[in-house]
PDB file as gemmi writes it, atoms N, CA and C in Angstrom:
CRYST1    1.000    1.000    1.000  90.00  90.00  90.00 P 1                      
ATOM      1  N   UNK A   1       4.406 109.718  39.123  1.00  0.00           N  
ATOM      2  CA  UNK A   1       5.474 108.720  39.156  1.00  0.00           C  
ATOM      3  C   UNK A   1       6.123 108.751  40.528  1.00  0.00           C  
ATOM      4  N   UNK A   2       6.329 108.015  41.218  1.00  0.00           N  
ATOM      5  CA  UNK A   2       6.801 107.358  42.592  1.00  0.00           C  
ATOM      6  C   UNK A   2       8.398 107.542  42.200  1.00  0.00           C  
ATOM      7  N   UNK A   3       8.847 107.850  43.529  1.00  0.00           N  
ATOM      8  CA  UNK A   3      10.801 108.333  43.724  1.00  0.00           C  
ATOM      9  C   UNK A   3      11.425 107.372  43.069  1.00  0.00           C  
ATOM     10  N   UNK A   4      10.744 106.092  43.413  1.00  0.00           N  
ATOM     11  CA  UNK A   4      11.784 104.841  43.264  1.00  0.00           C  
ATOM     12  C   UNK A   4      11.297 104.521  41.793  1.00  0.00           C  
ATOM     13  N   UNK A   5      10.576 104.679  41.240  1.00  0.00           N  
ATOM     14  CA  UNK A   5       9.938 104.183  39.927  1.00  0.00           C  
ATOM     15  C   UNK A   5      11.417 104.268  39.200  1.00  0.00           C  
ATOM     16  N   UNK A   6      11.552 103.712  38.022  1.00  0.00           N  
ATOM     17  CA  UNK A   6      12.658 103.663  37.135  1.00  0.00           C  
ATOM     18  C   UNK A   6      12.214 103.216  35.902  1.00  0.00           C  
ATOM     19  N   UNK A   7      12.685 104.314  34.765  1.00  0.00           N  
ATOM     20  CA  UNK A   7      12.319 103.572  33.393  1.00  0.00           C  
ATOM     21  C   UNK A   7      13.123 102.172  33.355  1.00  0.00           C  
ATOM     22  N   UNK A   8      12.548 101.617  32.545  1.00  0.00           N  
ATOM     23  CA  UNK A   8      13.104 100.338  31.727  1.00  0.00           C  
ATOM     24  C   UNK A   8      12.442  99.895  30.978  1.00  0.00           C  
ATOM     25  N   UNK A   9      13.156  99.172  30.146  1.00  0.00           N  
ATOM     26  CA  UNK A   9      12.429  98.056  29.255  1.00  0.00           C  
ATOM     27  C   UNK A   9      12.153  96.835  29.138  1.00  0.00           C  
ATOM     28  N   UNK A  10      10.900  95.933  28.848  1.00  0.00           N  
ATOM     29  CA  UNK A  10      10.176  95.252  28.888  1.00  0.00           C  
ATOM     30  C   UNK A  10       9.885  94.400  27.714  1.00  0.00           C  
ATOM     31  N   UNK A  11      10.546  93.697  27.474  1.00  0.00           N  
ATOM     32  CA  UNK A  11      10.544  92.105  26.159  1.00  0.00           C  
ATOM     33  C   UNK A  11       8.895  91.434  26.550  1.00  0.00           C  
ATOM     34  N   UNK A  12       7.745  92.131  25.743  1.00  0.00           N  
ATOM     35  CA  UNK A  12       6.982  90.783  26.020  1.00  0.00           C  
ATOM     36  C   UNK A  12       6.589  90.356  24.079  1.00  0.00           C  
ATOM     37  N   UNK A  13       6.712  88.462  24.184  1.00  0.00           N  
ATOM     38  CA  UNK A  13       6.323  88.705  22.828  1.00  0.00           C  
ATOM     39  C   UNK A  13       7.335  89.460  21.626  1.00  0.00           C  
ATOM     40  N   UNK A  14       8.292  88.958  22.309  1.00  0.00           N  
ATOM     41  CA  UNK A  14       9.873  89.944  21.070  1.00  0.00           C  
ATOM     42  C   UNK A  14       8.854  91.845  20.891  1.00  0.00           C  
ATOM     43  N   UNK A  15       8.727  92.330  21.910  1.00  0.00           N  
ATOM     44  CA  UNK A  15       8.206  93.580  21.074  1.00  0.00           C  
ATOM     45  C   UNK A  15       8.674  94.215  22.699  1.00  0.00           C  
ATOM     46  N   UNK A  16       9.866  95.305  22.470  1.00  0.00           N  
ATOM     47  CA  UNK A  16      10.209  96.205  23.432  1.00  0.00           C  
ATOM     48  C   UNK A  16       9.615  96.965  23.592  1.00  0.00           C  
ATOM     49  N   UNK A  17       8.961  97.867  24.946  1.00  0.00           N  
ATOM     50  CA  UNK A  17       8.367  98.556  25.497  1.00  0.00           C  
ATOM     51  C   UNK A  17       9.149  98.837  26.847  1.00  0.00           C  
ATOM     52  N   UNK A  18       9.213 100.975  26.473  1.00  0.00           N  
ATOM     53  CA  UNK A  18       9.787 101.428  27.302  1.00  0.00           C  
ATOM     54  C   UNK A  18       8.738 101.676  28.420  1.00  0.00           C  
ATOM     55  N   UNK A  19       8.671 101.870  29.748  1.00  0.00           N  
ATOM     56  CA  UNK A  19       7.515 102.057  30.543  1.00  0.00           C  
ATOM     57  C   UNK A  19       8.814 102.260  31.810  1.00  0.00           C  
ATOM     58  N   UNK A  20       7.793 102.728  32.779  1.00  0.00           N  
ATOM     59  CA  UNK A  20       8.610 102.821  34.543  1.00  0.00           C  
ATOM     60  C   UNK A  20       8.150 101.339  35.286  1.00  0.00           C  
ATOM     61  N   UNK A  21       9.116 100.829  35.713  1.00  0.00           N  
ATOM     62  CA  UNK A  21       9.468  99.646  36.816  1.00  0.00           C  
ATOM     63  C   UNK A  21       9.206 100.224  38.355  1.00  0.00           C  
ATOM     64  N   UNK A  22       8.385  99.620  38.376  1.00  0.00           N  
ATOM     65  CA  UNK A  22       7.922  99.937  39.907  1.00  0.00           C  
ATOM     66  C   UNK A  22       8.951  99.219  40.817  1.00  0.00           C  
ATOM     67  N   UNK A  23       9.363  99.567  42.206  1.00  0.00           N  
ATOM     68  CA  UNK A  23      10.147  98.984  43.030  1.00  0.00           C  
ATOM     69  C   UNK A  23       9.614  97.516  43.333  1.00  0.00           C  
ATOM     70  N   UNK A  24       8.520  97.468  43.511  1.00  0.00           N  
ATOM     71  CA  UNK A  24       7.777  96.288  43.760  1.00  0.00           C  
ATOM     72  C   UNK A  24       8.391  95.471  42.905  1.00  0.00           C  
ATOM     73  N   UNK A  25       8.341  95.509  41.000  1.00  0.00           N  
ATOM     74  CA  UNK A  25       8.669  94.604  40.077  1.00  0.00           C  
ATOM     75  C   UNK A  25       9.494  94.441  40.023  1.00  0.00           C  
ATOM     76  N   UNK A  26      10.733  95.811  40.317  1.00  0.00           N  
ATOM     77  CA  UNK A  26      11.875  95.348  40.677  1.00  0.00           C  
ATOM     78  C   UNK A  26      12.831  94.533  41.525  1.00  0.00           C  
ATOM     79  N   UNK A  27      11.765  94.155  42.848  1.00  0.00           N  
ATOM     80  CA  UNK A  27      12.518  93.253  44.155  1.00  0.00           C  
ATOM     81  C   UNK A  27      11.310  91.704  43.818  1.00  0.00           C  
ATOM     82  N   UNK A  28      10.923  91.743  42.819  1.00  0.00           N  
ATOM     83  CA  UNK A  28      10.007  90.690  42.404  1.00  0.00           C  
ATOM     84  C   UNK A  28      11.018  89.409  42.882  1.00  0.00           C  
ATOM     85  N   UNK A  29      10.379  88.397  43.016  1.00  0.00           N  
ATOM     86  CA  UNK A  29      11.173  86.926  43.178  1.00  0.00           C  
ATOM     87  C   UNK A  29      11.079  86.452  41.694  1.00  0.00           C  
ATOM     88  N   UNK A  30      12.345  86.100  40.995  1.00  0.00           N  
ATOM     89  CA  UNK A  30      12.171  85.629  39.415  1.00  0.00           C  
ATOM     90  C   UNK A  30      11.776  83.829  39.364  1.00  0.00           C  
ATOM     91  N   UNK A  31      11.414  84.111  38.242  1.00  0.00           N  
ATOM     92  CA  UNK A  31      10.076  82.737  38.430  1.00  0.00           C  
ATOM     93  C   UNK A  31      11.469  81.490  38.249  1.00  0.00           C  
ATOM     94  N   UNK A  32      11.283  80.599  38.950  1.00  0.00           N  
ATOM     95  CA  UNK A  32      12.125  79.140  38.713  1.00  0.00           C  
ATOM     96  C   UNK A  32      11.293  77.577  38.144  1.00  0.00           C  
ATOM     97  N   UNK A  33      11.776  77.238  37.274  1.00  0.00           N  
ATOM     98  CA  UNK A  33      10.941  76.153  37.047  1.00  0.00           C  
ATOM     99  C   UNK A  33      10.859  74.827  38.092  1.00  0.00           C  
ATOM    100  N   UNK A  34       9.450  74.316  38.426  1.00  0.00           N  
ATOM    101  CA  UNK A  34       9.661  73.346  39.389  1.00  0.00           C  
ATOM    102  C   UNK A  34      10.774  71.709  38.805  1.00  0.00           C  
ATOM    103  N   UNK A  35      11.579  71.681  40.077  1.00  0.00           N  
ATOM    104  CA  UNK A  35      12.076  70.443  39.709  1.00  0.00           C  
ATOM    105  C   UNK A  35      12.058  69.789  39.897  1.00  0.00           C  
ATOM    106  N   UNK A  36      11.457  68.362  38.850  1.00  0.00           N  
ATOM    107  CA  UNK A  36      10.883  67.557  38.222  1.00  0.00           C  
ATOM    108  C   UNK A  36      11.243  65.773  39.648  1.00  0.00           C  
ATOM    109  N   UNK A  37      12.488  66.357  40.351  1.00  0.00           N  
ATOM    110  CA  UNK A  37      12.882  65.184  41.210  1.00  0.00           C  
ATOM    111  C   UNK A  37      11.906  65.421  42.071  1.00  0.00           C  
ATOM    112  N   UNK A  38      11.532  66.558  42.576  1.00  0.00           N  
ATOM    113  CA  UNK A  38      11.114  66.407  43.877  1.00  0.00           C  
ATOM    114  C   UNK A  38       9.218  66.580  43.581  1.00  0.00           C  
ATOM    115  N   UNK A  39       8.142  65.855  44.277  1.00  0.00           N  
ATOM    116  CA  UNK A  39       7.623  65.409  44.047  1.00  0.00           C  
ATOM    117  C   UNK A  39       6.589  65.967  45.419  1.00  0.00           C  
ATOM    118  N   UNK A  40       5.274  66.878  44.849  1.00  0.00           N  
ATOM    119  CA  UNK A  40       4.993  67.298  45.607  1.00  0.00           C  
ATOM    120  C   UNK A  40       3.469  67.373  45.755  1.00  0.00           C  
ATOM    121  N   UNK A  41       2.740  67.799  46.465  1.00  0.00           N  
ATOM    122  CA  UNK A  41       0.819  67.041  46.571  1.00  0.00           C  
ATOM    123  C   UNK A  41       0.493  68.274  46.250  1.00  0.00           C  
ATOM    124  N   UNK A  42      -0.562  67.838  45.424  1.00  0.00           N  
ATOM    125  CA  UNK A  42      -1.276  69.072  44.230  1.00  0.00           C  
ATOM    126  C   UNK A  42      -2.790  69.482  45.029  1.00  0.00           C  
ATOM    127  N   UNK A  43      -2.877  68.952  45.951  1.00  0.00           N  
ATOM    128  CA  UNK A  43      -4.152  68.899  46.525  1.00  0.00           C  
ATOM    129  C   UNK A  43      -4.183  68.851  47.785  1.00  0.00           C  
ATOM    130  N   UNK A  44      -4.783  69.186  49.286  1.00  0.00           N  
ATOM    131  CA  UNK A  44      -4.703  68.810  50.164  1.00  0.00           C  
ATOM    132  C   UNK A  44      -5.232  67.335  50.407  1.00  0.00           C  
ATOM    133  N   UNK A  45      -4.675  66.552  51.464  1.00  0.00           N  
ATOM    134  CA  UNK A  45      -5.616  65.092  51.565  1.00  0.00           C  
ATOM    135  C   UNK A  45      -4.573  64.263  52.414  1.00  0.00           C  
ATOM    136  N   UNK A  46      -5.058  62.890  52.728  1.00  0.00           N  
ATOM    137  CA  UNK A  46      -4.736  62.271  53.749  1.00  0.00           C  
ATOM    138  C   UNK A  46      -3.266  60.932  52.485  1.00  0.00           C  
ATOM    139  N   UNK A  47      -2.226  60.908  53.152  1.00  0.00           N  
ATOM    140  CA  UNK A  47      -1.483  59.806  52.288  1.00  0.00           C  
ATOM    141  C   UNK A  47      -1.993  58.161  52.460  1.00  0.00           C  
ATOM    142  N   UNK A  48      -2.954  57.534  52.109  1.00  0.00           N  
ATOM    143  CA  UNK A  48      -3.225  56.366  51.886  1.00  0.00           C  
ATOM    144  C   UNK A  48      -2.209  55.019  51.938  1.00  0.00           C  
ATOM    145  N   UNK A  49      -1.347  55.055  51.321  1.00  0.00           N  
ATOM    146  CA  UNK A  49      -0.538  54.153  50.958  1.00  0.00           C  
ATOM    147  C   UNK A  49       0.497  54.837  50.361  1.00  0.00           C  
ATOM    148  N   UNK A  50       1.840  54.253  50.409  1.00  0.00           N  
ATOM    149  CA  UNK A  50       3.144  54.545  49.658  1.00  0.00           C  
ATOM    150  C   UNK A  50       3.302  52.938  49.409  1.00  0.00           C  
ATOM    151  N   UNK A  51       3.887  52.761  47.972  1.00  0.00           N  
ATOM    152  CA  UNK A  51       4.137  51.947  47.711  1.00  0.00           C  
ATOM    153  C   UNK A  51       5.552  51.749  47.046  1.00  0.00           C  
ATOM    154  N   UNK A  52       6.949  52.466  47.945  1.00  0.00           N  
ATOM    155  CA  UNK A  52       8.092  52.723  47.371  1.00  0.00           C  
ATOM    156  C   UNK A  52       8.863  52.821  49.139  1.00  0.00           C  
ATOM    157  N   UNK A  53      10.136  52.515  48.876  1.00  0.00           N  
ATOM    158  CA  UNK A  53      10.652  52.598  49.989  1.00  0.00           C  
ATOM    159  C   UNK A  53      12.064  53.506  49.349  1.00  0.00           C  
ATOM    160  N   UNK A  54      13.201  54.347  50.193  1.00  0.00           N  
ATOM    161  CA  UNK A  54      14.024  55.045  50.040  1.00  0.00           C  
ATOM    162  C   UNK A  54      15.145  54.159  49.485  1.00  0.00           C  
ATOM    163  N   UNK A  55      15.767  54.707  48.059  1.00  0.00           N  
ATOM    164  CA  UNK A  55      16.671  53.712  47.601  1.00  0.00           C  
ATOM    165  C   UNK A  55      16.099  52.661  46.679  1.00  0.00           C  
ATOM    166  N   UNK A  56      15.081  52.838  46.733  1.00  0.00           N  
ATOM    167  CA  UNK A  56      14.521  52.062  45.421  1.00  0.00           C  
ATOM    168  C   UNK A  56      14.659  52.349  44.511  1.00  0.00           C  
ATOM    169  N   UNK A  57      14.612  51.482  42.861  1.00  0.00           N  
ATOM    170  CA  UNK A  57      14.790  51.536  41.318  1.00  0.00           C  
ATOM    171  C   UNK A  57      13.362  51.937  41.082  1.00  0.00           C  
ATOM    172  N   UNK A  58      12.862  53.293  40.581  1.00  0.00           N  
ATOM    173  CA  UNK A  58      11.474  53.746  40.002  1.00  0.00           C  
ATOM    174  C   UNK A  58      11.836  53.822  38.543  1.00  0.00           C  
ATOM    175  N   UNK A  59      10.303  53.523  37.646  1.00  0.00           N  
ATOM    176  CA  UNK A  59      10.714  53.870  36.401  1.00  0.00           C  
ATOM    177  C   UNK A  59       8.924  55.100  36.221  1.00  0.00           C  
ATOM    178  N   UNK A  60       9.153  55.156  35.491  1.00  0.00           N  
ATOM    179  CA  UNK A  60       8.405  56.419  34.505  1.00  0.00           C  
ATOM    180  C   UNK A  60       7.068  55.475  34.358  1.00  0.00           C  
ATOM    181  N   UNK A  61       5.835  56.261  35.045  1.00  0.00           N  
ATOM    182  CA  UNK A  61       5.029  55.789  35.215  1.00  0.00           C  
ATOM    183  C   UNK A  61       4.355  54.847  36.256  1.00  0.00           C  
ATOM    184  N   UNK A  62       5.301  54.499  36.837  1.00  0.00           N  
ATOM    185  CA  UNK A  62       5.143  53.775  38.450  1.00  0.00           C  
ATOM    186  C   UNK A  62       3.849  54.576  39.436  1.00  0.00           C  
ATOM    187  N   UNK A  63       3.272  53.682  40.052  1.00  0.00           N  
ATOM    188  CA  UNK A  63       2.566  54.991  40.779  1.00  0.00           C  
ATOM    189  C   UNK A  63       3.470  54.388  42.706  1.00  0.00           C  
ATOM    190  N   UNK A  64       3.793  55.739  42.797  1.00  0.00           N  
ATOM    191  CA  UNK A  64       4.133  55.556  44.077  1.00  0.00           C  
ATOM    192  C   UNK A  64       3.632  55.579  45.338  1.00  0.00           C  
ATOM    193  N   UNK A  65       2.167  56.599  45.353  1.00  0.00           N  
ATOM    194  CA  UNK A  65       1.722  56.285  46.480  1.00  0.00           C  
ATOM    195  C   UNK A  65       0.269  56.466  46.483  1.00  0.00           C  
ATOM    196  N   UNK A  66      -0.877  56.744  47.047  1.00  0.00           N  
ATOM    197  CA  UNK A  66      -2.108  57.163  46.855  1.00  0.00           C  
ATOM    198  C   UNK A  66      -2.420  58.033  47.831  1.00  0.00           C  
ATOM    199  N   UNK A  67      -3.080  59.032  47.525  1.00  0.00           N  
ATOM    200  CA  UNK A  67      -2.917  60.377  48.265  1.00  0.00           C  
ATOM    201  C   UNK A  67      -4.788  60.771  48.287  1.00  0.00           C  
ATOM    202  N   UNK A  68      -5.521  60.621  49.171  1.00  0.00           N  
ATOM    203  CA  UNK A  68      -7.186  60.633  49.231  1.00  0.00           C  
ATOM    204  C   UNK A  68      -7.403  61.995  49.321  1.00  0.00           C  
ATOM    205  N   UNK A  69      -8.117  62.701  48.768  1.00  0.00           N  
ATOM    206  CA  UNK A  69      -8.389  64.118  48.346  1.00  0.00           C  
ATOM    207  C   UNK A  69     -10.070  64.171  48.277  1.00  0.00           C  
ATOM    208  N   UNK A  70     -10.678  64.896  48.941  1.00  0.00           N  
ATOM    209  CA  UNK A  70     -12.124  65.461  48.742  1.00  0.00           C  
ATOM    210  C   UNK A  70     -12.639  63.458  48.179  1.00  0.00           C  
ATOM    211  N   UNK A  71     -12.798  62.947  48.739  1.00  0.00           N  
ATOM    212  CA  UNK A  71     -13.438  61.306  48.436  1.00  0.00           C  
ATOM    213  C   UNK A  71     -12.871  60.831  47.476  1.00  0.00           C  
ATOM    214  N   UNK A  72     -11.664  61.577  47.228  1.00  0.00           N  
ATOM    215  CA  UNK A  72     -11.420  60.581  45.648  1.00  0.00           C  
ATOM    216  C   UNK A  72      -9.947  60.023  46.055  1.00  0.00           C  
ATOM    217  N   UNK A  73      -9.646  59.047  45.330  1.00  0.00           N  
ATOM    218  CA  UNK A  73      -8.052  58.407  45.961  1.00  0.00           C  
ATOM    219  C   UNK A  73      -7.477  58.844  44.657  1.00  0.00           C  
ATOM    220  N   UNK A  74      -6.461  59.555  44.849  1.00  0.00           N  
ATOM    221  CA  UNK A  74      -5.625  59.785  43.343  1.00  0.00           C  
ATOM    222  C   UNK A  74      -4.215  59.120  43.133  1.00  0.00           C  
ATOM    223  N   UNK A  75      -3.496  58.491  42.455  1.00  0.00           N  
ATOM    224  CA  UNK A  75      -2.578  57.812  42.125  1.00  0.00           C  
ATOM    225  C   UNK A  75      -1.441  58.833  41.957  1.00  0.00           C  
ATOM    226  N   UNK A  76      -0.626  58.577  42.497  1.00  0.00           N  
ATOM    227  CA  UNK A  76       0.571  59.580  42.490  1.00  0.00           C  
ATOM    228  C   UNK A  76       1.905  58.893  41.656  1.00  0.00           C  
ATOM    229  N   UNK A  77       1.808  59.207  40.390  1.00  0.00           N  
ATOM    230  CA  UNK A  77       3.179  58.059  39.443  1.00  0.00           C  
ATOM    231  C   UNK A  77       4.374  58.876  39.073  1.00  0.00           C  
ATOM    232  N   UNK A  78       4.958  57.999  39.177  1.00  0.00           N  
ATOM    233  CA  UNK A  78       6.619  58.693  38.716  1.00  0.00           C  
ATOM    234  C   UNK A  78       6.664  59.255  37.302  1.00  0.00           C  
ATOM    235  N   UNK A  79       7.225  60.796  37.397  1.00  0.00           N  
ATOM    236  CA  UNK A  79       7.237  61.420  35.772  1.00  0.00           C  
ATOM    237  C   UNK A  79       8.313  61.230  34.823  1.00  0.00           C  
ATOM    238  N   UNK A  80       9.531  60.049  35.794  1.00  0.00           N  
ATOM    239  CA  UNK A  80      10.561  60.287  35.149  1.00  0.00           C  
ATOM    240  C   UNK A  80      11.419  59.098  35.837  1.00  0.00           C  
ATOM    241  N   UNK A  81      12.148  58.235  35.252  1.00  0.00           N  
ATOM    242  CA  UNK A  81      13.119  57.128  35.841  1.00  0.00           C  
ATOM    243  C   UNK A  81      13.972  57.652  36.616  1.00  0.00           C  
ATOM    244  N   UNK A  82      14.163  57.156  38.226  1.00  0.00           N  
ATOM    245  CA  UNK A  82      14.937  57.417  39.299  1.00  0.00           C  
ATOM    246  C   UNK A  82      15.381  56.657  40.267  1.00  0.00           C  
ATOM    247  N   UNK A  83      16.290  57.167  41.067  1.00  0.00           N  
ATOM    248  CA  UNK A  83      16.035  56.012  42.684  1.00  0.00           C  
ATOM    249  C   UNK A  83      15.238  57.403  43.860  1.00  0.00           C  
ATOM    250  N   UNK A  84      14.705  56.479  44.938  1.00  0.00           N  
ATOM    251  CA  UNK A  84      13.926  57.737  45.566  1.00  0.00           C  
ATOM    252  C   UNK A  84      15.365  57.821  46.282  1.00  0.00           C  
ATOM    253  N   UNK A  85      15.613  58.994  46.692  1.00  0.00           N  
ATOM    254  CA  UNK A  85      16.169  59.583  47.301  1.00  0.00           C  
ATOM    255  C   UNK A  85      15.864  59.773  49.208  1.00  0.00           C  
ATOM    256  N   UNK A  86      14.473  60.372  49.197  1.00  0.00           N  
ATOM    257  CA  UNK A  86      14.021  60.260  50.236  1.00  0.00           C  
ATOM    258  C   UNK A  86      12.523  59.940  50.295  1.00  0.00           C  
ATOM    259  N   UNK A  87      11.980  59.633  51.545  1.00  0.00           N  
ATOM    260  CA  UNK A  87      10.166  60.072  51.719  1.00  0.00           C  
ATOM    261  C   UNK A  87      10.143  60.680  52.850  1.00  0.00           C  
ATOM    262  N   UNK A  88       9.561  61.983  52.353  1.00  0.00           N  
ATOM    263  CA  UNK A  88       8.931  62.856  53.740  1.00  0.00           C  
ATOM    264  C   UNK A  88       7.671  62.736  54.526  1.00  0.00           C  
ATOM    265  N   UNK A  89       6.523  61.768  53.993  1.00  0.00           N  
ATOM    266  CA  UNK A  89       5.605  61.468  54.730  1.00  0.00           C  
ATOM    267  C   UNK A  89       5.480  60.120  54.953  1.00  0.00           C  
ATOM    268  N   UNK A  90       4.525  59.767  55.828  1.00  0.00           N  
ATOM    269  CA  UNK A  90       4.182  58.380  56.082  1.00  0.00           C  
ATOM    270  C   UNK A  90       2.676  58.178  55.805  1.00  0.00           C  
ATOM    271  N   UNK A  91       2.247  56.992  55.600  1.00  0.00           N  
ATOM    272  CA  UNK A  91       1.190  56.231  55.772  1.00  0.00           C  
ATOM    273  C   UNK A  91       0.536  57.137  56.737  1.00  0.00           C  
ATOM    274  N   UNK A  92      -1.086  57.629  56.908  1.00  0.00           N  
ATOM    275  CA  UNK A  92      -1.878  58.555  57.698  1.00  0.00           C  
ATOM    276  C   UNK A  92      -1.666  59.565  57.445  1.00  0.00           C  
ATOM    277  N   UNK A  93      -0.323  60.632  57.205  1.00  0.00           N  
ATOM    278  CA  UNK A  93      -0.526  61.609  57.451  1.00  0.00           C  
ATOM    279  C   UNK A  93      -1.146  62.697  56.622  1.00  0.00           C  
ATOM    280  N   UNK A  94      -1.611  63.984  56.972  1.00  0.00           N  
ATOM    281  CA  UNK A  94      -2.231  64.732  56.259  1.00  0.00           C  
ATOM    282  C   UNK A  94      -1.365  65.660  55.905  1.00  0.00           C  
ATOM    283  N   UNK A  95      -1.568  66.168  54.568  1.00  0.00           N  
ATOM    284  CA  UNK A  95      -0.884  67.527  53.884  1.00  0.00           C  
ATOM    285  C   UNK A  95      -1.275  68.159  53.137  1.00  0.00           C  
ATOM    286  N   UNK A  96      -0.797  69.443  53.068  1.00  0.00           N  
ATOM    287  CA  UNK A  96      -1.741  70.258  52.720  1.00  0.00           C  
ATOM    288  C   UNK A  96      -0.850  70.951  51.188  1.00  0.00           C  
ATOM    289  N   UNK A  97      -1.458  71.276  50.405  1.00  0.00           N  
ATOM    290  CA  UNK A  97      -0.889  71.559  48.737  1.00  0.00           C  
ATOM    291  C   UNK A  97       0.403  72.071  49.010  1.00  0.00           C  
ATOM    292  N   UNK A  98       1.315  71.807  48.361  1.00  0.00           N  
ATOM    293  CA  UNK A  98       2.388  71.954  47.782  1.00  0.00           C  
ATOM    294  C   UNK A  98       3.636  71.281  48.806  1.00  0.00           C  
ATOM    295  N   UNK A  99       3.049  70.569  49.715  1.00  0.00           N  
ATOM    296  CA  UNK A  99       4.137  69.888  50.846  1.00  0.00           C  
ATOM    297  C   UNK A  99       5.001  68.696  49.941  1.00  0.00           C  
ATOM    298  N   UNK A 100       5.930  69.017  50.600  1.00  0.00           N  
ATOM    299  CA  UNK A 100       6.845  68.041  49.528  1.00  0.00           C  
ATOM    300  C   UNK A 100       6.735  66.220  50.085  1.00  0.00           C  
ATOM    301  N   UNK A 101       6.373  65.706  49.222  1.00  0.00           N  
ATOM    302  CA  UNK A 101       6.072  64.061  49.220  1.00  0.00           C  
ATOM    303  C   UNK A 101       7.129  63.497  49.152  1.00  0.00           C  
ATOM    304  N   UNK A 102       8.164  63.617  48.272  1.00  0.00           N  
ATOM    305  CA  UNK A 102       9.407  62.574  48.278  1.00  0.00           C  
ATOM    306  C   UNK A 102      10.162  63.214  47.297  1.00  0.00           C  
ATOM    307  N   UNK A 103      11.179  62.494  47.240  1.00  0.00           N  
ATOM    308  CA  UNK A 103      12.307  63.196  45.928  1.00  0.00           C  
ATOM    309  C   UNK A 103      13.117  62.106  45.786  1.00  0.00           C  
ATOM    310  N   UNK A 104      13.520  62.514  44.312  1.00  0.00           N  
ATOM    311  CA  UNK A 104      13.806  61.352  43.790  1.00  0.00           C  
ATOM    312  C   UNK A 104      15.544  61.342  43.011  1.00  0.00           C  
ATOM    313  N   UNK A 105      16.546  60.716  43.128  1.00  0.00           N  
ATOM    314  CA  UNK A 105      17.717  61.444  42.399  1.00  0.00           C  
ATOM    315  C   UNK A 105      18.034  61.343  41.305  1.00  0.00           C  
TER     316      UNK A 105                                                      
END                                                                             
């Protein structure tokens, strides 16, 4: 067992388990759920088209822009009724997974 190790306990599945916490698990980053405004490329690829400008009325299901990935053009649609807030890319440019595309308020 390591200096810094520390017992604790561990909820997985409602069933407690005593065990040692490594320092590592302990300075862990705690998980946050992604939020749902901001709107981000699942894939690397080139932005094709946007078809939304900043300050616009989006509804649920809209597709906002087309984003070309490995030969395929994929449709990028709104998950949820908004106004965009902002757009961080333009027409041409390339990005690479998880770059943020736009957000929405």
């Amino acid at each position: 067992m390591k200096e810094n190790d520390k017992m604790g306990v561990l909820n997985i599945d409602t069933s407690l388990y005593k065990t040692r916490i490594s320092e590592k698990f302990q300075n862990r980053k705690s998980y946050k759920p992604a939020d749902p405004r901001i709107i981000l490329s699942f894939i690397p690829g080139t932005v094709l088209d946007i078809f939304i400008e900043k300050g616009q009325l989006v509804n649920k299901g809209e597709v906002l822009m087309i984003l070309d990935a490995m030969k395929m053009q994929n449709k990028l649609k709104c998950i949820m009724d908004g106004k965009v807030k902002s757009i961080a890319v333009k027409k041409g440019d390339k990005v690479s997974k998880g770059t943020v595309l736009l957000e929405l308020e």
